[in-house]
N, C-alpha and C positions, 0 to 999 in steps of 0.2 A: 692579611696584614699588608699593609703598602710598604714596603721595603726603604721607599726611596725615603718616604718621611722619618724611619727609621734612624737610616745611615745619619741626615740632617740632623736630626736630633742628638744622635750621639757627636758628631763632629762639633756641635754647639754646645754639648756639654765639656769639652775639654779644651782649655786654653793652648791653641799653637798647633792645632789639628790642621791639617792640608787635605788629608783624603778620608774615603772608609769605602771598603767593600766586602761583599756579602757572594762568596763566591763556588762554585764548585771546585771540589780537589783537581779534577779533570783540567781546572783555567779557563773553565767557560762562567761569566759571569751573571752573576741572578741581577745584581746591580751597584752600579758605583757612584760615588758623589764624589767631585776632585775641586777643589776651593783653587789650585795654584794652576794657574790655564799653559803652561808649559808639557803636564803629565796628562798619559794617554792612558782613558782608562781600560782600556784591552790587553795594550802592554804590562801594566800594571800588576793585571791580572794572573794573566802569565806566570809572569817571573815569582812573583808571590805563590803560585804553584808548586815552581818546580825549585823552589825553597825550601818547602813543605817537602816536596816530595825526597829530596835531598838528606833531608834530615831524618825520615821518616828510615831510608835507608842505613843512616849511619846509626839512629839508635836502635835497630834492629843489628847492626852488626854486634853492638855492647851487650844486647839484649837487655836494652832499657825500658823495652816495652813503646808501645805507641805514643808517638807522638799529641801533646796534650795544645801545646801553645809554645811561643819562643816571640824573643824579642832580638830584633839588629839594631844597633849604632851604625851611623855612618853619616859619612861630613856634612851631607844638608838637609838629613831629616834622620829620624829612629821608625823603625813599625812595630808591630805587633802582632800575633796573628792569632788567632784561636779556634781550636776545632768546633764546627757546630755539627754534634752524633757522628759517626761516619765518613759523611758524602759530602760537607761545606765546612768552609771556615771561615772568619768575620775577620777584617784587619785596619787596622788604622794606620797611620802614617802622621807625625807630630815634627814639629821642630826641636832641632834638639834641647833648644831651652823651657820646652813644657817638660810636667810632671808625668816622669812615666810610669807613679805609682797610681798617679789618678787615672792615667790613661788604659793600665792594664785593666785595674779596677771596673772602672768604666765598660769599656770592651766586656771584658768578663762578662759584668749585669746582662747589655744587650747579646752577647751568643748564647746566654742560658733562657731569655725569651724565646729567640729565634729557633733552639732544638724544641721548644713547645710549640714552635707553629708549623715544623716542618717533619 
């Protein structure tokens, strides 16, 4: 599967999308498409990691169980993230005036492709 055409795809499916990527838990990325030429897709990367991995912590300390998906707000865009099996998770980045039920929505569909391709 082409990834990159992916990512485009889903970016085009939802109104007010900026980014998407498709990346290892680790912060090494499979690949990223970025629409706003200020953000760096590596850094991106990254820190959408160690988000995850953050989180990943604190609902272990609740014993919530593993971490599935989580969304942030903040002043100049919202993400999303969502685990793909294991080892990846898919994320998007919107403005915060798109719908971010379409957008979970959305994401959702393409990480439950993507655990069938990996």
């Amino acid at each position: 599967m082409d990834f990159r055409e992916m990512l485009i795809d889903m970016l085009h499916s939802v109104d007010g999308a900026i980014a998407a990527s498709f990346c290892g838990v680790d912060g090494i990325g499979v690949d990223t498409v970025i629409l706003e030429k200020d953000m760096e897709p590596s850094e991106t990367e990254v820190e959408i990691s160690t988000m995850l991995k953050m989180l990943g912590e604190i609902a272990s300390n609740l014993r919530a169980g593993k971490v599935r998906s989580f969304i942030f707000e903040a002043e100049n865009f919202d993400g999303i993230v969502e685990k793909c099996g294991d080892d990846y998770f898919l994320s998007i980045l919107v403005k915060p005036s798109s719908n971010i039920g379409k957008s979970r929505y959305i994401l959702r569909k393409y990480a439950r492709k993507l655990e069938k391709e990996i």
